[in-house]
Backbone as CSV, one residue per row, in Angstrom:
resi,resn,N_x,N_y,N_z,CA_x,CA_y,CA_z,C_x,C_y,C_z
1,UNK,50.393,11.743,18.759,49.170,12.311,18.241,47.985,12.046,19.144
2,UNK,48.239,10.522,19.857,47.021,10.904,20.866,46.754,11.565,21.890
3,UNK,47.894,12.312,21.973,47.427,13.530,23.272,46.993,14.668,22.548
4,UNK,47.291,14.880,21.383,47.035,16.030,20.501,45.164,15.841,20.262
5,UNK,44.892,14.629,20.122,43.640,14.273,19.794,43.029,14.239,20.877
6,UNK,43.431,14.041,22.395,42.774,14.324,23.763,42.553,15.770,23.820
7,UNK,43.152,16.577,23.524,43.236,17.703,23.806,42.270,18.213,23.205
8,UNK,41.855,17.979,21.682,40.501,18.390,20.916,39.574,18.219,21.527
9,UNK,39.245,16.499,21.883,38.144,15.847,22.686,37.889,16.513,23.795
10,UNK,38.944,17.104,24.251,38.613,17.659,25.486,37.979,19.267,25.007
11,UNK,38.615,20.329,24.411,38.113,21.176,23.832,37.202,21.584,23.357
12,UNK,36.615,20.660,22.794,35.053,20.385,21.859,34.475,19.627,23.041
13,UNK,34.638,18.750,24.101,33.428,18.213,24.825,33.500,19.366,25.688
14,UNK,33.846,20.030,26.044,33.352,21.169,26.316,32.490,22.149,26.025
15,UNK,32.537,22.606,24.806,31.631,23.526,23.825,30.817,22.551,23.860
16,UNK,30.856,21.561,22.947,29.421,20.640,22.891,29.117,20.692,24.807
17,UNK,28.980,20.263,25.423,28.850,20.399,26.972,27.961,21.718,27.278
18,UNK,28.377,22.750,26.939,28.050,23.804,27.562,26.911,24.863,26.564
19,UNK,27.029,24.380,24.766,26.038,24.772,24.247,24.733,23.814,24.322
20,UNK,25.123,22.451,24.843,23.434,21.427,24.852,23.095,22.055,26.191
21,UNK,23.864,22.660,27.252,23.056,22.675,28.367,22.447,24.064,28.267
22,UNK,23.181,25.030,27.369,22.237,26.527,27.121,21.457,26.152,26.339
23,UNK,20.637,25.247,25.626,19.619,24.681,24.782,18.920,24.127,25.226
24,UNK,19.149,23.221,26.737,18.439,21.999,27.690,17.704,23.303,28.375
25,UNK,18.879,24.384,29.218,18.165,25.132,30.778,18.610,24.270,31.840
26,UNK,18.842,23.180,31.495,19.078,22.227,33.151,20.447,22.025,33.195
27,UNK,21.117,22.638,34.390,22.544,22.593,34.984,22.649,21.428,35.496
28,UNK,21.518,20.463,35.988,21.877,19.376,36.957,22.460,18.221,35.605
29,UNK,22.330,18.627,34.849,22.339,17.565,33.649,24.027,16.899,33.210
30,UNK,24.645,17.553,34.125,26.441,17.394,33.157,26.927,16.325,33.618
31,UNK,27.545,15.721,33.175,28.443,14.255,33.324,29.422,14.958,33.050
32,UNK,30.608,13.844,34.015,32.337,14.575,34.061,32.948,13.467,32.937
33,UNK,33.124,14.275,32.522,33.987,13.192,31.093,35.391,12.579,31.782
34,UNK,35.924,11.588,30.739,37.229,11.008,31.647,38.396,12.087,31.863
35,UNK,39.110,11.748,32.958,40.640,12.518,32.745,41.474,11.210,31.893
36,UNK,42.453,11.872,31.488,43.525,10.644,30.552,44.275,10.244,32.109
37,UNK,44.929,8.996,31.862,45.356,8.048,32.615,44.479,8.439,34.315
38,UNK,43.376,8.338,34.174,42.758,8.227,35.699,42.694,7.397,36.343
39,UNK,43.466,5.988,35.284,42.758,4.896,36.402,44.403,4.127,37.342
40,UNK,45.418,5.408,36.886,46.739,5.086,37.387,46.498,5.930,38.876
41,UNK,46.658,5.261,40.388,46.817,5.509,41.713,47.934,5.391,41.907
42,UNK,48.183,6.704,42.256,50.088,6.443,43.326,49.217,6.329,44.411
43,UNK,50.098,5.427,45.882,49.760,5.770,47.367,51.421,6.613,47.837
44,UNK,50.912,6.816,48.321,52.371,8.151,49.119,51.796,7.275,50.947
45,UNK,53.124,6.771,50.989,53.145,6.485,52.363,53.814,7.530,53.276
46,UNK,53.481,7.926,54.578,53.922,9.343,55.088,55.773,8.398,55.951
47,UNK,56.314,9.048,55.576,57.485,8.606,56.257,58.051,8.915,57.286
48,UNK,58.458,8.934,58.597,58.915,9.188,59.887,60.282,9.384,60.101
49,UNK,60.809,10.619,59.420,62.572,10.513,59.686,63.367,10.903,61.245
50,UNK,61.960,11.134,62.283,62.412,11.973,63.256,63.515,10.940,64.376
51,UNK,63.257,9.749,63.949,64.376,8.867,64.919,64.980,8.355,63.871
52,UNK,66.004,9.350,63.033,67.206,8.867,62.213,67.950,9.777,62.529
53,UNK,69.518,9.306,62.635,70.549,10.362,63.144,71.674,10.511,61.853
54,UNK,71.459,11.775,61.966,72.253,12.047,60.854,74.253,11.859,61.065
55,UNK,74.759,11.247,59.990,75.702,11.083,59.659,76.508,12.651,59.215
56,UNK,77.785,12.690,60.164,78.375,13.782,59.385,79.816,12.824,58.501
57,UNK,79.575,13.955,57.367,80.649,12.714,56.504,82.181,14.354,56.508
58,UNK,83.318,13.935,57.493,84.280,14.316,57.587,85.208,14.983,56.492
59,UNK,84.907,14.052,55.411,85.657,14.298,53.892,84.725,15.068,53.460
60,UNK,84.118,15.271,53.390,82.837,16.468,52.392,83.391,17.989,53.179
61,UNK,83.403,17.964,54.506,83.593,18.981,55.163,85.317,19.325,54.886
62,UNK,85.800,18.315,54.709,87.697,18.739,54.731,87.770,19.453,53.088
63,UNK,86.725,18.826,52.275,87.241,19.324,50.924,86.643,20.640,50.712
64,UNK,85.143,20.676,51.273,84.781,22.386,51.606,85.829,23.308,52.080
65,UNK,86.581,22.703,53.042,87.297,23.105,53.929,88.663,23.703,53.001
66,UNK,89.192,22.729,52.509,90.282,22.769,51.411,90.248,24.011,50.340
67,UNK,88.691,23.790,49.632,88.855,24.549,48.595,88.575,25.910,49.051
68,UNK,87.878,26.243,50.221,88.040,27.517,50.291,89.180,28.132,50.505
69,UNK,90.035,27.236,51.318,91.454,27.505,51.652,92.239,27.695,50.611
70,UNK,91.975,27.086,49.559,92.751,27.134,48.202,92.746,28.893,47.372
71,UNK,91.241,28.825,47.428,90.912,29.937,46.767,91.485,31.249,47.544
72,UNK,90.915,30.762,48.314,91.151,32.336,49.591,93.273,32.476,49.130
73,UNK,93.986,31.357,48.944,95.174,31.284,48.746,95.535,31.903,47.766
74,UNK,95.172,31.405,46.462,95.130,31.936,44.976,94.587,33.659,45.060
75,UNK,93.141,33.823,45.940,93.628,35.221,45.349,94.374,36.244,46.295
76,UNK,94.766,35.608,47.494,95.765,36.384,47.857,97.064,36.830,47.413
77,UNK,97.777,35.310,46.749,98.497,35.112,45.573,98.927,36.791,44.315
78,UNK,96.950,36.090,43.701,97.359,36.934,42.387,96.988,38.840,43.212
79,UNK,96.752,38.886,44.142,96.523,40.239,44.668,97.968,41.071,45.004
80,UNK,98.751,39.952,45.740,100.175,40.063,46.178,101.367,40.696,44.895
81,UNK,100.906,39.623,43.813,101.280,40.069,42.414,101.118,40.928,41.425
82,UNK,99.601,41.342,41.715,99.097,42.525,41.348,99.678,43.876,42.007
83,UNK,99.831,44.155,43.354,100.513,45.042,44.439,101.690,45.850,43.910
84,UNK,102.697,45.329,43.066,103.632,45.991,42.805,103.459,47.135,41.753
85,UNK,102.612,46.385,40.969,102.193,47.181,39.767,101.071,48.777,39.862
86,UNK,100.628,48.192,40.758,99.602,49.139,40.954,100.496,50.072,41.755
87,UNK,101.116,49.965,43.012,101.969,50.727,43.630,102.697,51.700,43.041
88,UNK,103.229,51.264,41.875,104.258,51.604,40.589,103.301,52.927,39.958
89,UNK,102.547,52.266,39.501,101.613,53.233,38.110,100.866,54.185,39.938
90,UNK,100.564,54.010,40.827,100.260,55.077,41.363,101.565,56.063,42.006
91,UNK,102.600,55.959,42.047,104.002,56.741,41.785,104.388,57.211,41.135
92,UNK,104.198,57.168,39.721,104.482,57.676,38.932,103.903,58.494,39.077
93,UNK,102.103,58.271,38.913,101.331,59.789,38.597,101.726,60.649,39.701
94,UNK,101.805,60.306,40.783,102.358,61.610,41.597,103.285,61.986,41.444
95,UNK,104.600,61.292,41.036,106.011,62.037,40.551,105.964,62.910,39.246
96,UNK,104.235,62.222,38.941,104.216,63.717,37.102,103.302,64.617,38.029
97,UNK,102.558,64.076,39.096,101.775,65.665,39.260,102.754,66.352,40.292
98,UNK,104.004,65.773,41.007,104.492,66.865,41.650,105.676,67.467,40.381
99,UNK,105.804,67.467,39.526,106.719,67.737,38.595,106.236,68.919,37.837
100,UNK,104.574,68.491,37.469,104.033,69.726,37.230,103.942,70.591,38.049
101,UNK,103.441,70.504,39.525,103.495,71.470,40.549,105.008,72.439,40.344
102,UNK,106.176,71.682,40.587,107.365,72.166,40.574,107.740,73.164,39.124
103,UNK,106.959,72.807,38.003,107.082,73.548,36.942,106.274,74.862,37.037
104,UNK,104.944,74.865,37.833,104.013,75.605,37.648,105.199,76.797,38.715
105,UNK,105.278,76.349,39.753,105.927,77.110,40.999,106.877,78.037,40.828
106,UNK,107.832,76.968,40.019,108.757,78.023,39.292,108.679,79.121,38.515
107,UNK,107.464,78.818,37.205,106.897,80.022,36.545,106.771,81.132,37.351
108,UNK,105.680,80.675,38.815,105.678,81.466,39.306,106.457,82.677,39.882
109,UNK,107.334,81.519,40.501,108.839,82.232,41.108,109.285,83.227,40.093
110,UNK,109.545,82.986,39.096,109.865,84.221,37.991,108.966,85.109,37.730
111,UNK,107.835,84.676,37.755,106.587,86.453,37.896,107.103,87.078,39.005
112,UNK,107.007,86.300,40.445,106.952,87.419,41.066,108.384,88.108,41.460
113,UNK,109.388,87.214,40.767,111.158,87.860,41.145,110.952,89.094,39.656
114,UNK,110.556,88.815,38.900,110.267,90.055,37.563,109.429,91.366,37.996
115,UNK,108.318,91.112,38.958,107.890,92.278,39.555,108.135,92.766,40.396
116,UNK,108.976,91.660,41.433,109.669,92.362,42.602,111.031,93.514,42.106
117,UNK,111.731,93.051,40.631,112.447,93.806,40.003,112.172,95.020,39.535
118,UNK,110.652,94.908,39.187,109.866,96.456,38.364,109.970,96.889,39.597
119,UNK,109.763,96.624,40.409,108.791,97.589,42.064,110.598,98.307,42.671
120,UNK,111.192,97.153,42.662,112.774,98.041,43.099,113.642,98.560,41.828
121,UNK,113.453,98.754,41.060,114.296,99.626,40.098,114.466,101.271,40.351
122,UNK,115.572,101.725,40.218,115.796,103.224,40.326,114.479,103.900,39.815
123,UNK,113.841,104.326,38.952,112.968,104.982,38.506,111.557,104.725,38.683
124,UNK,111.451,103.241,39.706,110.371,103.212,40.453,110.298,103.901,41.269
125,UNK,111.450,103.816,42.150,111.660,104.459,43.755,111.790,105.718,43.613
126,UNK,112.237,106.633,42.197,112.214,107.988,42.329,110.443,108.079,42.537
127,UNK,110.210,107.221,41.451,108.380,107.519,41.503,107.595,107.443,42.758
128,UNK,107.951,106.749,43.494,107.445,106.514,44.536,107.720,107.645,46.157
129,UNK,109.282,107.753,45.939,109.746,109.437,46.479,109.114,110.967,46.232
130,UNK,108.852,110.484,44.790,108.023,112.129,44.368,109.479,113.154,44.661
131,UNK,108.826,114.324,44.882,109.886,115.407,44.629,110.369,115.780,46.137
132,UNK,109.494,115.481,47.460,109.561,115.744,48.319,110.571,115.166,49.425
133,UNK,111.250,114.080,48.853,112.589,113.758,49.358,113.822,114.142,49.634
134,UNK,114.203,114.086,50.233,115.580,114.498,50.605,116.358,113.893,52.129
135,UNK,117.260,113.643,51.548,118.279,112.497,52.767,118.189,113.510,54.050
136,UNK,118.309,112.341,54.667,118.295,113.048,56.251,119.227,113.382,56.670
137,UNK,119.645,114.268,57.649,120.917,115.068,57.918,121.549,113.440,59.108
138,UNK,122.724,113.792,59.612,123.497,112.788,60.494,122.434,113.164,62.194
139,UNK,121.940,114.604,62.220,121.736,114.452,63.593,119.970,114.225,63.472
140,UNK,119.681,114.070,62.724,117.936,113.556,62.447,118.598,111.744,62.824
141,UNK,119.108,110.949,62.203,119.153,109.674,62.374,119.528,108.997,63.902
142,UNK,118.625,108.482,64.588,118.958,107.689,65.634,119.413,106.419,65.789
143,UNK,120.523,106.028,66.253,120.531,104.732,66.258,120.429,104.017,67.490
144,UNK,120.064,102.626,67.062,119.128,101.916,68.208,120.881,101.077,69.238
145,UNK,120.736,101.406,70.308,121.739,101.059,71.245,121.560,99.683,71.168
146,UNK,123.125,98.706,71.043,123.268,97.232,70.730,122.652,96.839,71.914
147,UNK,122.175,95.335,71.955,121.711,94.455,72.982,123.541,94.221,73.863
148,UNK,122.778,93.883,75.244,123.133,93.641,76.398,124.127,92.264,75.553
149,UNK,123.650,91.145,74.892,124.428,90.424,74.195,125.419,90.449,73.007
150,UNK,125.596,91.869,72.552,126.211,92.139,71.706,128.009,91.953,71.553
151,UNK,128.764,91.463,70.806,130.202,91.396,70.758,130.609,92.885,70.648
152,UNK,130.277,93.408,69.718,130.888,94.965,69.521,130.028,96.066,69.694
153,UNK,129.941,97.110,69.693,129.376,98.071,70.124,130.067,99.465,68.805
154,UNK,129.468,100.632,68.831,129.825,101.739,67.724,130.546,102.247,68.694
155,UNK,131.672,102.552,69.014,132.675,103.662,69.619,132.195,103.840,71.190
156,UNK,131.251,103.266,71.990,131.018,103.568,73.014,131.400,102.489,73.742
157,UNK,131.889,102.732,75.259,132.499,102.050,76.073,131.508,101.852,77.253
158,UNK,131.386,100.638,77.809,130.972,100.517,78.717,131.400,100.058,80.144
C-alpha cells in the first residue's frame, strides 16, 4: 500500500504544485519533491574485457554438432519412409487416369469404325456414284508396269 500511497502523493503534489503556482504567477518558485528510494546509489564500474581470451568449449560444439546430425538423420529417415507411399498413391492415379484415357479412346474407336461403316455401305456408294457411273471397259484400264524388284510380273517376259 505504500507505493499505492506514493503514487497519490505524487499525483496530487503535482496538481497542488501547479494550481499554487497559477495563483502565485512565479515559475521560479517550485521545489522538486522526493523520488522514492533516492538515497539508494549503484556505482557501475566500466569493465575492460579486451585482454581476455576466449575459451572454446569442444563439447558444446560436438553436441551442436550431434544434434543436428541426429535430426538431419531422423528426417531423412521418416522422408525415406514416407517415399514409398507417396510413390504408390501417385501410380495409381495415373494407372486410373490412363484407364480412363483407354476407355475414352475406345468409345472413340467405335464412333469412328460406326461411321467409317455408314460412309462404306452399298447405298452410300450408290449415293455417292449418282447415276453417272458405269464400269470401265478392259481397254480404258492401265496398269502400272511392276518394279525392276519385282518376283513376278502379269504374262510379260523380260
Amino acid at each position: 500500500m505504500t507505493s499505492l500511497a506514493a503514487l497519490f502523493d505524487w499525483l496530487a503534489a503535482g496538481k497542488a504544485m501547479t494550481s499554487a503556482a497559477a495563483r502565485r504567477g512565479n515559475a521560479t518558485d517550485f521545489r522538486l519533491r522526493r523520488l522514492p528510494k533516492e538515497e539508494i546509489h549503484l556505482y557501475v564500474k566500466s569493465i575492460d574485457n579486451t585482454t581476455v581470451v576466449r575459451l572454446v568449449d569442444k563439447k558444446d560444439w560436438l553436441a551442436s554438432v550431434g544434434m543436428a546430425g541426429g535430426v538431419l538423420t531422423a528426417s531423412l529417415l521418416l522422408i525415406a519412409m514416407l517415399l514409398p507411399g507417396g510413390y504408390t498413391l501417385l501410380a495409381s492415379h495415373r494407372m486410373e487416369q490412363l484407364k480412363h484415357d483407354r476407355d475414352r479412346m475406345t468409345n472413340e474407336l467405335r464412333v469412328l469404325r460406326s461411321r467409317q461403316a455408314a460412309l462404306v455401305s452399298p447405298s452410300q456408294l450408290e449415293q455417292y456414284a449418282g447415276h453417272n457411273f458405269s464400269t470401265p471397259t478392259a481397254a480404258a484400264v492401265i496398269f502400272a508396269p511392276p518394279s525392276k524388284g519385282a518376283v513376278a510380273s502379269l504374262g510379260t517376259r523380260h
